[in-house]
DRENGU-795406 format. One record per residue (C-alpha): residue number from 1; residue in one letter; x, y, z negated. Coordinates in Angstrom, 2 decimals, decimal comma. Last residue first. Layout:
BEGIN
NUM|A|X|Y|Z
...
***
This chain:
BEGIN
172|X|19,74|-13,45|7,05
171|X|22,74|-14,91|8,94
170|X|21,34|-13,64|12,36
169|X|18,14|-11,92|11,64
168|X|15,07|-13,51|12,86
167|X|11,90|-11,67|12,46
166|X|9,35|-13,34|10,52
165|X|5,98|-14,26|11,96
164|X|2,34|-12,24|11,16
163|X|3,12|-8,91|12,66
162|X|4,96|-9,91|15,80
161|X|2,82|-12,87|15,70
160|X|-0,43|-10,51|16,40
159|X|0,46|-10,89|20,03
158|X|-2,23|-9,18|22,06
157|X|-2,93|-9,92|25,72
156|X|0,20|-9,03|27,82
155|X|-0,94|-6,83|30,79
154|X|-0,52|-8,37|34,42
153|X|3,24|-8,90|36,04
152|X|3,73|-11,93|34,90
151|X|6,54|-13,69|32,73
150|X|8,36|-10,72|31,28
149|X|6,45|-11,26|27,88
148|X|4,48|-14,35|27,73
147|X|6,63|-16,12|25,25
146|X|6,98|-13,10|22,99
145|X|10,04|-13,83|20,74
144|X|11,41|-12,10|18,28
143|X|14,92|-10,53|16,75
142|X|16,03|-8,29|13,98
141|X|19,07|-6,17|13,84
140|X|20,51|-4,34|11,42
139|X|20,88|-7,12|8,95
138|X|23,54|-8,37|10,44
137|X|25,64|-11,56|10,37
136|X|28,68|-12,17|8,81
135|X|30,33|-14,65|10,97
134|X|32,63|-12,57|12,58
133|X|29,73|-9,87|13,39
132|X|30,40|-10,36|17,13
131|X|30,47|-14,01|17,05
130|X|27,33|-14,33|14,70
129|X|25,64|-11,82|16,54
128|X|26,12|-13,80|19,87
127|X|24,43|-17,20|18,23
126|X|21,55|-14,97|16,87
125|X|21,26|-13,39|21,04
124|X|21,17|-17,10|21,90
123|X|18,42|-18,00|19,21
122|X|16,52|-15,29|20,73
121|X|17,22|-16,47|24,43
120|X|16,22|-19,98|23,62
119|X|12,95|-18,47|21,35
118|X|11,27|-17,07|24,74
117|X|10,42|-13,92|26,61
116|X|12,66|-11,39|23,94
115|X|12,01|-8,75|21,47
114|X|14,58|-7,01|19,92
113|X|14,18|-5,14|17,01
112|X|16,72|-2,22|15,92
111|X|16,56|-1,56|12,04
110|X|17,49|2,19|11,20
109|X|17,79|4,07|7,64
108|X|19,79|6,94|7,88
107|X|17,12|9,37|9,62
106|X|17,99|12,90|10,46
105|X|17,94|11,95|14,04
104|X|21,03|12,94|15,62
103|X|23,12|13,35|12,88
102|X|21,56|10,74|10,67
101|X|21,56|8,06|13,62
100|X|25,07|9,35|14,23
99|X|27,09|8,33|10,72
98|X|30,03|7,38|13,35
97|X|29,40|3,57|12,02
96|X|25,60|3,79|12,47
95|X|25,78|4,81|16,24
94|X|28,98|2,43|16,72
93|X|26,68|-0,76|15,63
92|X|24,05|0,08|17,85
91|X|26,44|0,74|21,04
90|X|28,14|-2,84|20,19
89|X|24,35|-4,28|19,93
88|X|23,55|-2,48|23,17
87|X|26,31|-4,06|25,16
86|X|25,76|-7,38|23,56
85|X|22,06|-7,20|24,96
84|X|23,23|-6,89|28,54
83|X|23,44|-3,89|31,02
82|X|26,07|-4,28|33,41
81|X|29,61|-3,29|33,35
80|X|30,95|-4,78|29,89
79|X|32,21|-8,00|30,72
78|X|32,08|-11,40|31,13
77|X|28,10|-10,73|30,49
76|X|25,99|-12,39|27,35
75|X|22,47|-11,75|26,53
74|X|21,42|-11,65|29,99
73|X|19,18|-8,39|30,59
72|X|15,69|-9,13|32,53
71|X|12,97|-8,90|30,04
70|X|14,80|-7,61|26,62
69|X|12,27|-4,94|24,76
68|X|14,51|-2,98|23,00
67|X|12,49|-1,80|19,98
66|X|13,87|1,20|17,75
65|X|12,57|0,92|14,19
64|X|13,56|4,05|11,63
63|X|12,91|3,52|7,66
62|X|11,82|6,43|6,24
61|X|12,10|7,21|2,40
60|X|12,10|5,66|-1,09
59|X|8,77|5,57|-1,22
58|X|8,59|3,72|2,73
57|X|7,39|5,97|5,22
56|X|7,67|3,78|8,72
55|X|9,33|5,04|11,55
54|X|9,02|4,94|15,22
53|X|10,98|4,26|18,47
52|X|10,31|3,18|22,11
51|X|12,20|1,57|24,76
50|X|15,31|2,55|23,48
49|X|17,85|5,09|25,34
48|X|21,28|4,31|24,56
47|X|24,72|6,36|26,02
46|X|27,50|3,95|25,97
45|X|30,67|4,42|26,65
44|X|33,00|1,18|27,69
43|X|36,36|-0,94|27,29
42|X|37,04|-4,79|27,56
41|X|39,60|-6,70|25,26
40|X|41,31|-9,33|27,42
39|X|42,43|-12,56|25,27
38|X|39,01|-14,36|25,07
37|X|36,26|-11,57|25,95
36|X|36,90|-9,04|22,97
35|X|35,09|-6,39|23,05
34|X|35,05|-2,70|22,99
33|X|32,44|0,50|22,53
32|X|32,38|4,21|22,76
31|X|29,29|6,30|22,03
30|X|26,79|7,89|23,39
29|X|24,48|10,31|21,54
28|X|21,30|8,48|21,72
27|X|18,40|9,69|24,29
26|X|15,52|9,70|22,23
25|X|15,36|13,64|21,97
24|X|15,10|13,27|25,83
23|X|15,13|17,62|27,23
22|X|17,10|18,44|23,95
21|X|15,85|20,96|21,82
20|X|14,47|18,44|19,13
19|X|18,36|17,24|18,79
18|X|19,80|20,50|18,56
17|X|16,62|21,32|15,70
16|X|17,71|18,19|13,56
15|X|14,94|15,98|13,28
14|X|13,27|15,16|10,10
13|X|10,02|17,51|11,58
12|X|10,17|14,89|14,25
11|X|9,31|12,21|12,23
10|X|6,64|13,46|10,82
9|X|5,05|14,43|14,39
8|X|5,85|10,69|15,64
7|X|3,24|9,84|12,99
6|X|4,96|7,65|10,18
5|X|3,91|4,51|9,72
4|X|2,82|3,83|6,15
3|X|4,11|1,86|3,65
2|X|2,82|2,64|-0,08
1|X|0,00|0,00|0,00
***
């Protein structure tokens, strides 16, 4: 009874007045980001734009969700060219490390869901996490799976799982 979503409007008030001037206040300062593919470490920037975000009031504050819905990006690349779920997680994690979700934002608090077609590529994207969190895990990042999502190209009836189900966080 004392969580409530916060109305884009309340959110916005948190936001910094550079960051309410810009033309895509969603866009995410970008960032750089490495990896380690066996014994070459690849390079990039990063500059994220989620699918959607929104908050939810908590007592003790907000709480800040940005979904990435995952239809058509691999999990995995060879590298860091193309768009792929990796990518953003690296980009995530640099955000909160460089303090920028508060800058840009105002909000401290962020939990990034994924949602993905099927449980395979969820337990794939856990597997990933694993690797790049050296075995820690993360409890940034939250995954689920919509089996219908991505498969047609009509409207997705309702999936009150997303409410119902847990979210799977790798080593949580």
């Amino acid at each position: 009874p004392d969580v409530s979503l916060a109305p884009w409007g309340a959110v916005m008030e948190k936001v910094p007045p550079a960051t309410r001037a810009l033309q895509n206040p969603f866009r995410f300062p970008e960032v750089p980001i490495s990896h380690s593919f066996g014994s070459r470490t690849r390079q990039g920037r990063v500059a994220l734009i989620p699918d959607t975000i929104f908050a939810l009031r908590y007592p003790s504050g907000y709480v800040l969700y940005v979904l990435e819905a995952e239809h058509g990006n691999p999990v995995w690349r060879a590298n860091l060219d193309g768009n792929s779920v990796l990518k953003k997680v690296l980009a995530y994690r640099e955000l909160r490390r460089r303090s920028l979700f508060q800058q840009h934002l105002g909000i401290k608090a962020v939990v990034v869901l994924f949602v993905m077609p099927n449980a395979e590529r969820v337990q794939t994207a856990l597997k990933m996490m694993m690797e790049v969190t050296d075995k820690r895990g993360s409890t940034m990042f939250a995954f689920h799976a919509i089996p219908v999502f991505g498969e047609t190209a009509e409207a997705n009836p309702p999936f009150p799982d997303l409410y119902t189900e847990p979210w799977l966080r790798a080593g949580h």
